[in-house]
N, C-alpha and C positions, 0 to 999 in steps of 0.2 A: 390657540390650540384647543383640540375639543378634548374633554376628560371624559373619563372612566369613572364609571359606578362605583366600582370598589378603587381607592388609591392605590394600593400594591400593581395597579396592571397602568398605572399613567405612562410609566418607562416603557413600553411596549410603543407607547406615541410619541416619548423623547426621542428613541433612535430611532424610528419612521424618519424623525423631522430634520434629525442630524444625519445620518448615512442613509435615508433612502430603504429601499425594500433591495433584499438582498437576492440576488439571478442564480438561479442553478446551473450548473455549468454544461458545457458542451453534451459530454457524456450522462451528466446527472439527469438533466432535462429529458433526455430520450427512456433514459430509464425509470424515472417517474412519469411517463407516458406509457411506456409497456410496458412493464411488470415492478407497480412501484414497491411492492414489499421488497425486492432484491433490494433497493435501498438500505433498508434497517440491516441485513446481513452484511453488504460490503463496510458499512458504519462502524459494526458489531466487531469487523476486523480493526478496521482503523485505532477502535479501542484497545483490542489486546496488545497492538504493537505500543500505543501509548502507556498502557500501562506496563510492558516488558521494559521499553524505555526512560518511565521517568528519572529524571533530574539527571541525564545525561548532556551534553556540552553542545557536540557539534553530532547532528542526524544528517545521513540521505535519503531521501525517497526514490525507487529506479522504478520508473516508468509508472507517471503520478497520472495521466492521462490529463484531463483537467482540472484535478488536485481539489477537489470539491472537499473530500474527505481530511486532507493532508492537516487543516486546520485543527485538529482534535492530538495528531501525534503534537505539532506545535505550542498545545495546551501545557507539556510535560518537560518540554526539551528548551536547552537555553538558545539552541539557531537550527534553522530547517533549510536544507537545499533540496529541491524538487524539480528531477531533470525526466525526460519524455524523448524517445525521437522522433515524435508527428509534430511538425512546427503549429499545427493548428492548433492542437490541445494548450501547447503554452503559451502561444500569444491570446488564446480564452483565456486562462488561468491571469496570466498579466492581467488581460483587460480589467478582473474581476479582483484585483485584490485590494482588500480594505488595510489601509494603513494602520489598523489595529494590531490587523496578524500578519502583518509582513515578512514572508520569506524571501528565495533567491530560486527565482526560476526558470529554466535555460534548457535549453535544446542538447542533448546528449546522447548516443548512440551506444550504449555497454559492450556491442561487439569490436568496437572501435579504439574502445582503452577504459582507463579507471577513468572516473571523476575523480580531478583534481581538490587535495584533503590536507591531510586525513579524517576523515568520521571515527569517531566514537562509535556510532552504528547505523546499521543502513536498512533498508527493508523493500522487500520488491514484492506486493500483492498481486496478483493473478497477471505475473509476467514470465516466468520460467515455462510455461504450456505454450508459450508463441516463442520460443526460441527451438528451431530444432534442434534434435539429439548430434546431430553433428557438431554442434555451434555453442554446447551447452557448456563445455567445459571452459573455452574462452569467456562466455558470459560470465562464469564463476571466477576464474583469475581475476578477471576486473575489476569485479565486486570484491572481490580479496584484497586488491591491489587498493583498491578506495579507503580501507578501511586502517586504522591504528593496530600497533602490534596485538591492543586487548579486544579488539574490535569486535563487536556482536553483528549478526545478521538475523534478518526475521525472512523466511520464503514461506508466501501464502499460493494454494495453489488447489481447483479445481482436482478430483480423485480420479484416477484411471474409472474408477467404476463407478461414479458416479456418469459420465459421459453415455448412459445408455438415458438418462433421464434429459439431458441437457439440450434446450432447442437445436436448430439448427444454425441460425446465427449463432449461437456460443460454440458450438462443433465446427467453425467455418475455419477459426483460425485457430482453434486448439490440436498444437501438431506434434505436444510433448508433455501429456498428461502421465502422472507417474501414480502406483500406489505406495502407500505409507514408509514401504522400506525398499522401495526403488528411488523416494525423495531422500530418505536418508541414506544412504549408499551415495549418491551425487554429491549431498553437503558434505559426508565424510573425504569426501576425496580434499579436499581442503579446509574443516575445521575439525581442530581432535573432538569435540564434544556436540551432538547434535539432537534435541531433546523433539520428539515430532508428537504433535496435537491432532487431536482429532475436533472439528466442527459440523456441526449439523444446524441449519439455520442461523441462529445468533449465539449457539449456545457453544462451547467450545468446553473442552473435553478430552478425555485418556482411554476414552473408549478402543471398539475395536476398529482396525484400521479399515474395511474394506466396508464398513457400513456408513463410514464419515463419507460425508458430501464434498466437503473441503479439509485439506490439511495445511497446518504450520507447522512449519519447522523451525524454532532456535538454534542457531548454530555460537559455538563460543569456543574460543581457543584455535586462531587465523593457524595454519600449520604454512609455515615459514619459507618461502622458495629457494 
């Protein structure tokens, strides 16, 4: 094996030599081809739900696409299930998993029923804008239904008003963009408590809601059917 100048960077050659160079996933790949900064934002998500999360039990991920990201909530949590309903994304995401960070990853469709649980907590990033308004409130029971009676949710989610900025590949399938207190209005319909964030880039924030590019919302306290 060849070394390194300085010894602290030889480990850089260790795991070259043990797992190989590690592939971007289906969706990551495209997106560090066209617009790789969006990268660091979607990441930048991935960390908040990690850190709303840690040292939680059992997490879901709803609609992980090729779960490039999912790895970092994995970081905090003691098990990750991470379901999709495009079978492509998750036989990527399979193909690609290092037995280091091993989760459970499977094809699931939210409009179809809960994933079978309970979760401790769940989180669905930029998937509530492709569900439409008709369909929204079944997406939400399910994700209720997934979840323990203390069950937390995390909904990340593109702003009604940001969509004047947004390519048009991103406007193709975004058919249920809400602002800050039309997301919360939806989570309240099924959690008594629902705290909504404001993000701009990677930065995340309590700012004003119609100037946020992206919003999260915390939901806590499942209101009981």
């Amino acid at each position: 094996m060849a070394t390194t100048r300085e010894p602290q960077y030889q480990r850089c050659l260790e795991v070259l030599e043990q797992y190989g160079r590690t592939e971007l996933g289906l969706m990551t790949n495209q997106v560090w081809h066209d617009d790789p900064r969006r990268l660091a934002f979607v990441l930048a998500r991935y960390k908040f739900v990690a850190k709303m999360f840690s040292g939680l039990e059992r997490v879901l991920e709803i609609g992980c696409a090729d779960a490039f990201g999912t790895r970092l909530v994995l970081q905090e949590v003691r098990a990750l299930t991470a379901v999709d309903f495009d079978p492509l994304f998750i036989q990527d995401a399979i193909a690609r998993m290092n037995p280091r960070w091993r989760f459970e990853c499977r094809v699931h469709d939210m409009l179809e029923g809960p994933v079978e649980g309970p979760f401790d907590g769940a989180y669905a990033l930029d998937v509530i804008e492709h569900i439409p308004a008709t369909a929204e409130d079944v997406f939400m029971a399910n994700v209720a239904g997934s979840l323990t009676e203390r069950g937390v949710l995390i909904l990340g989610t593109p702003s009604l008003e940001s969509q004047v900025h947004a390519s048009p590949p991103s406007r193709e399938g975004h058919v249920n963009c809400k602002t800050g207190s039309a997301l919360k209005e939806l989570a309240q319909r099924f959690f008594h408590n629902v705290f909504i964030f404001s993000m701009n880039d990677e930065v995340v924030h309590t700012g004003f809601y119609p100037m946020a590019h992206y919003l999260l919302a915390l939901c806590v306290g499942k209101r009981l059917p």
